[in-house]
C-alpha positions, 0 to 999 in steps of 0.5 A: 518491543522495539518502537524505532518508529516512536513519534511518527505519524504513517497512513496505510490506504486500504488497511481494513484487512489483508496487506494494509491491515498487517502494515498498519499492526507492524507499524503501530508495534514499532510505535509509530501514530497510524492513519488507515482508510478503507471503502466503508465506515464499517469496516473502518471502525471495525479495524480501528477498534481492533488495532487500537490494542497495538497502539495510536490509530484512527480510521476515515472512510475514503475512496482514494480513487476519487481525488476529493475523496483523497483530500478530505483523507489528507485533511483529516490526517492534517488535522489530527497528525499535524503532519505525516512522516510515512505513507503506504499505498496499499489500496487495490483490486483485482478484476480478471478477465480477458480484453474481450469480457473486460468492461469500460468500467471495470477497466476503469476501477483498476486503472483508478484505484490501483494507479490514479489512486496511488498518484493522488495518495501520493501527491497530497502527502508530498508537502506534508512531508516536505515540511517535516524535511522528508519522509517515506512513500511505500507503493504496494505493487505486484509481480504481475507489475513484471510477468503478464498473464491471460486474464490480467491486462488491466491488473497487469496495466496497473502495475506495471504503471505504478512500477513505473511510476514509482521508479520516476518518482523515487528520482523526482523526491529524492533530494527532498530527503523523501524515500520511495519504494515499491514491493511487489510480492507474489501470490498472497494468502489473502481474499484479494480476487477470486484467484486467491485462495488460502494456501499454506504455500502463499505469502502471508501478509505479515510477511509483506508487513515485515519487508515493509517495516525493514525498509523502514529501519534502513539508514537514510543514507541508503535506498532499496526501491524495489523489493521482489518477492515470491513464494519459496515453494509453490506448487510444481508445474502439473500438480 
């Protein structure tokens, strides 16, 4: 087994399942310490007895949507990990529906969690890893962060948004020896929204873990901070 990432300490935000679930097992394969949060205590304890086979890994609930609720995560963090060498921002959701049947609020669940939450994330893990002398912020974002479609305005918002985001932050931190990068994958074989479905055509997310985990393995004289990806054979237009 290959622990290139022995005696680092990483937070994956919404790894009870999906995505982050499979970022936090890859990370925790290559040796490193792993953090994950999710919206409930249940689901939490459930993942952290799971993944405790693969390595070192502790759980805290937390909405990361919620500032105070995204101290407290960093907190625990601090306190358990004394510091923090990598940080995932996996934590979304996806409301689809026209502007016209889009709610206030569920507007405002997108925009929080899949943006605000991503910026609290993220500015709270800064001076942790300044002190260590850097780091790597990942930001899970999407190809909906690029191609519009109907139903998506605040998902599409979102991501377009984080992907903006990450690219100023990218310059922002860089010179503190603080690498950041977003993946955007396609269609994912996940239960993310009520447009998911299992399609052997999909992405897995152990898929999306292991372009993850090779950004990781990069030298650090080198950035990729975008990565694209699609499905290599979706269904035909029609079929």
């Amino acid at each position: 087994m290959d622990t290139f990432l022995s005696g680092k300490q990483a937070l994956v935000t919404g790894a009870t399942r999906g995505i982050g679930r499979a970022i936090a097992e890859d990370l925790l394969r290559a040796g490193a310490q792993v953090a994950i949060c999710g919206r409930t205590k249940d689901a939490v304890h459930r993942a952290v007895e799971e993944l405790s086979v693969f390595g070192s890994v502790i759980g805290e609930p937390a909405d990361v949507s919620n500032w105070e609720s995204a101290e407290h995560l960093f907190e625990t963090v601090r306190e358990r990990f004394r510091g923090l060498d990598i940080l995932v921002n996996n934590a979304g959701i996806g409301i689809f529906r026209s502007i016209a049947e889009l709610s206030v609020e569920q507007w405002r669940q997108v925009i929080d969690l899949n943006l605000n939450g991503v910026f609290y994330c993220s500015r709270l893990a800064i001076p942790l890893m300044q002190a260590r002398g850097g780091g790597y912020i990942i930001h899970i974002s999407s190809l909906a962060g690029k191609n519009a479609f109907p139903g998506g305005a605040a998902y599409n918002a979102s991501k377009f948004g984080l992907n903006g985001f990450s690219e100023a932050m990218m310059q922002d931190l860089r010179y503190d020896n603080i690498r950041v990068s977003y993946v955007m994958p396609g269609s994912v074989d996940t239960d993310f929204s009520a447009r998911s479905g299992a399609a052997s055509w999909k992405i897995a997310p152990e898929d999306v873990a292991q372009v993850v985990t090779s950004l990781l393995r990069m030298p650090e004289r080198t950035l990729v901070s975008r990565v694209e990806m699609r499905p290599s054979k979706p269904p035909r237009a029609g079929n």
